[in-house]
N, C-alpha and C positions, 0 to 999 in steps of 0.2 A: 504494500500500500504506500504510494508516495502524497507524501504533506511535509514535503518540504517547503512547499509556497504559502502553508497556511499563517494565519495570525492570528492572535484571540483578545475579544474584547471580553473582558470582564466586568459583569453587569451587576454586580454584589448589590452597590449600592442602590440600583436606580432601579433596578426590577424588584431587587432581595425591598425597597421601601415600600412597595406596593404592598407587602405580607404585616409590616409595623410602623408605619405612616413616617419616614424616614426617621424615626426613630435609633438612630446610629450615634453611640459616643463620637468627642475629635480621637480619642485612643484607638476606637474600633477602626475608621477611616485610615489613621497615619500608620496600625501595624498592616492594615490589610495590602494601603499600597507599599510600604516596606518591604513584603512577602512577596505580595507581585512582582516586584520591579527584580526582586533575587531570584524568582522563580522564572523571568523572561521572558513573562504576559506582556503583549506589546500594548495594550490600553487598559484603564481603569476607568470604567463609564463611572462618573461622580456623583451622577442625579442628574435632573431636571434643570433646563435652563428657560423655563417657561417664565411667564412675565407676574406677579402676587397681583397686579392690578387688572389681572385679565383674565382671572382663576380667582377661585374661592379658596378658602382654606390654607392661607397662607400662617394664619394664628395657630392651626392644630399639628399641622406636618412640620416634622422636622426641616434644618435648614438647605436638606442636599433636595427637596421640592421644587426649591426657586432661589436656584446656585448665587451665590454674589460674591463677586471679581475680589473684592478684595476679602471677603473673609476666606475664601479659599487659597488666598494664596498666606496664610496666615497660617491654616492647616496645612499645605503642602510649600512649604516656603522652598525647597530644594527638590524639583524635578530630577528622576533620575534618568532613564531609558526609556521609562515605563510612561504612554501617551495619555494626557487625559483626555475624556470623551464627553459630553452632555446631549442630552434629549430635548428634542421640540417638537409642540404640538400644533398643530394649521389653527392659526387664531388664538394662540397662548402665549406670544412672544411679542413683545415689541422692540421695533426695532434702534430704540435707540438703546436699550440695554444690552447690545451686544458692541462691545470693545472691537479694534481692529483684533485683528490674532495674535500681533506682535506685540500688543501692551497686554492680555490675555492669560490664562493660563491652561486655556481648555487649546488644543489642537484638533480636536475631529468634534463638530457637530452633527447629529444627525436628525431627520425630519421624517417622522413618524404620521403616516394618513391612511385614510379609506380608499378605495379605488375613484371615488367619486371628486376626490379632493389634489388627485394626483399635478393638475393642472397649479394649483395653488402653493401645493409642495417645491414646486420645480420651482415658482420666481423665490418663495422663500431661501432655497439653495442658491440661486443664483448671488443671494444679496451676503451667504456667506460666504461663497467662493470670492465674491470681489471683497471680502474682509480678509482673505489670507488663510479660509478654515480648510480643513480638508470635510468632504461630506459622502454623508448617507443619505439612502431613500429607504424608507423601511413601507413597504405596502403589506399593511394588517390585515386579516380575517382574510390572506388568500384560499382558503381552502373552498370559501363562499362567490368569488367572483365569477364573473362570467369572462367566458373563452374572448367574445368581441369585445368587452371591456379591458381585458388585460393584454389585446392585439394593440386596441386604440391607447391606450396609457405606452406602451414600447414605444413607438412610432413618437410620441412628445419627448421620453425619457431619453430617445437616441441623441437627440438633438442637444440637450440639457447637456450642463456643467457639472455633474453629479458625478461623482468618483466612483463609490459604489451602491451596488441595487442590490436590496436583499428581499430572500425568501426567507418569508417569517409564516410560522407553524402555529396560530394567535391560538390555535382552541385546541391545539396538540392533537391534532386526530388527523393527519398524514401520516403514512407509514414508507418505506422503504421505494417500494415501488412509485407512490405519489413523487418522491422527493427526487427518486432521477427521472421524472416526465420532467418536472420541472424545471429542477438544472438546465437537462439540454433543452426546454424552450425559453430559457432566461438567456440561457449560450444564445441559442441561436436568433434570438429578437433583436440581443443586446452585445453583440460582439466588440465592442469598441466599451465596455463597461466590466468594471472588475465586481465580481459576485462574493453576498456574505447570505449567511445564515442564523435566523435566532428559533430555536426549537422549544415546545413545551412538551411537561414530562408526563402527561396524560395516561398514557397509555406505555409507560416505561420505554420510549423509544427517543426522547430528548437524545441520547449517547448516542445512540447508533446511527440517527439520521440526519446525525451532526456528522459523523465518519464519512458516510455512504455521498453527502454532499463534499466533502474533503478529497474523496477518492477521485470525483468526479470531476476537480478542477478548482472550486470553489475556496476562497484565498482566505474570507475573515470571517471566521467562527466566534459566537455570542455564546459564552459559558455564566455561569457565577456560581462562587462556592460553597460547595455541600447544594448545592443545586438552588438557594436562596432565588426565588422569587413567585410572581402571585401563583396561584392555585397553588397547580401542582410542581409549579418552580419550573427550573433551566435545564439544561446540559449543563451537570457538574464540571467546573474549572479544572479538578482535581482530576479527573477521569481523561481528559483531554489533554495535560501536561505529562501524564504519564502513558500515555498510549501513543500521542502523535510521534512519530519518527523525525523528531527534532533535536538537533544536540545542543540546541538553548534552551530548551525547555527545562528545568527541574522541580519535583517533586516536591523533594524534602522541606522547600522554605514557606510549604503552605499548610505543612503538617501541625507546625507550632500555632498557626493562626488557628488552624480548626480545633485543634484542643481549647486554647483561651477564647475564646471567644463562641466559637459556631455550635457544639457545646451546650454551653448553658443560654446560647439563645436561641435552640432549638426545643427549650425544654419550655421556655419563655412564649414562643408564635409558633404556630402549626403551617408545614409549608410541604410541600413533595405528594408524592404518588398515594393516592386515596381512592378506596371505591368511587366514591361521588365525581370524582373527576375520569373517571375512567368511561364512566358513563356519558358523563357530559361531550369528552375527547371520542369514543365511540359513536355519537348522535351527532358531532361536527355541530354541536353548539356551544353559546361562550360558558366558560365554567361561572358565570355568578348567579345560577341557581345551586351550583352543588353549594358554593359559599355558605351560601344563605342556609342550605340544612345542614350544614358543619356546624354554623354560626347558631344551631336551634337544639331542641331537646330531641327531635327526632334523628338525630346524627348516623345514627347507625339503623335506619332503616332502608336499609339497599333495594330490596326487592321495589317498595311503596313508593318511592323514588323514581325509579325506572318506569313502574308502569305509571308514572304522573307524568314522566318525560316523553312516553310515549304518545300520552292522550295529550297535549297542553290546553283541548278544549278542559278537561278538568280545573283549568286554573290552580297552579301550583303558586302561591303567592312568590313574585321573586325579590327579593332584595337585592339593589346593585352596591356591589360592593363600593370603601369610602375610595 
């Protein structure tokens, strides 16, 4: 298997916040990128670079919700190797809160939309590419799009200043075979664009169909550690440093993090492979109804669950998650 071309963003913080409202010590942040940067992860996504005046909930989320330039460089005052990355959402950002690159301390932004919104994603990148940033296009709930929809978004993307285009796994219910269709009609739409990948662990396949997209050509893999993020979380970081065929990668310097820390804040938030998501990941819908019956007394009625998923005229109350 060759991944020597691959790279990994590590998503600890900005995905692993959606499970504890970024809820993260400065200690938890500065060992994590410590470890990273020894370990040879080429990015550390830091949170959210979304605007607090254009979002709600700026008082209850921690501060990696709605990143700021200089408190971050407070917490990471000495870059090492290791790149920082932040998330944007279409209509969360304003644009005068984003620094050129060079006064910055984020290097990769990436913009996060629906298929519907692709057209809006692109001028937003455009406006970071002429800051200096390097970027992403993340198109969520692919597993939901239409064939002519995702023809007509290439055909805009080709033209676009966007670095890389990723295939993202939003409700973890693609499997192996989904995941090389996809590749090669991302290859072949998007030849002049370098391909990434973010997978959810739905259906215990985050690992593998992070590989199988690796194998396949695909350069920048989306991990976070101990598999930290919503539902049923990521493709573990850890599982991906010791597997990819890279002689920068190592192991060891992620070991000490997941003892101190991932730990006893696993014992803290509930995150990873769960009946309820398995279900959800298997029906290729979003997981925040499983949430919502995690989040209730009925938690472990699996069967009652499934045949409510199956009827939804039933009305299954859903709570969206915060």
């Amino acid at each position: 298997m060759k991944t020597n071309h691959c790279k990994i963003i590590d998503c600890t913080i900005r995905d692993g916040g959606l499970v504890n409202q970024w809820d993260f010590s400065i200690e938890f942040v500065q060992d994590l990128y410590a470890s990273l940067n020894e370990a040879g992860v080429d990015y550390m996504e830091v949170g959210y670079k979304n605007s607090p005046k254009l979002l709600g909930g700026a008082d209850e989320a921690g501060p990696w919700r709605f990143l700021n330039d200089d408190f971050l460089r407070k917490v990471i005052p000495q870059k090492g190797t290791t790149k920082l990355s932040a998330l944007v959402d279409i209509g969360r950002v304003d644009e005068a809160d984003i620094l050129p690159r060079s006064e910055s301390m984020l290097d990769l932004i990436r913009v996060a939309c629906y298929i519907k919104d692709v057209d809006k994603a692109i001028e937003l990148i455009q406006m970071f590419h002429d800051r200096g940033y390097e970027t992403t296009l993340n198109i969520m709930a692919l597993s939901n799009v239409l064939e002519t929809d995702l023809n007509e978004a290439f055909e805009m993307i080709k033209e676009s200043s966007v670095d890389i285009v990723y295939i993202v796994d939003s409700y973890g219910s693609l499997d192996h075979n989904d995941i090389q269709y996809l590749v090669n009609k991302f290859k072949d739409a998007l030849p002049n664009k370098r391909l990434g990948v973010h997978t959810h662990n739905n259906m215990q396949l985050a690992f593998s169909n992070t590989l199988i997209a690796a194998e396949l050509g695909v350069e920048v893999l989306d991990a976070s550690v101990y598999g930290m993020g919503r539902g049923a979380g990521n493709c573990p970081t850890e599982s991906l440093l010791t597997h990819l065929k890279n002689s920068k990668f190592s192991l060891r310097p992620v070991l000490g993090f997941l003892t101190k820390h991932m730990i006893p804040m696993r014992e803290q938030w509930e995150w990873g492979y769960l009946i309820p998501y398995l279900i959800t990941g298997t029906l290729d819908e979003h997981p925040r109804s499983a949430m919502a019956l995690l989040a209730s007394s009925e938690r472990d009625q699996f069967t009652e669950f499934y045949d409510r998923m199956m009827t939804p005229e039933a009305g299954f109350p859903q709570k969206k998650p915060e």
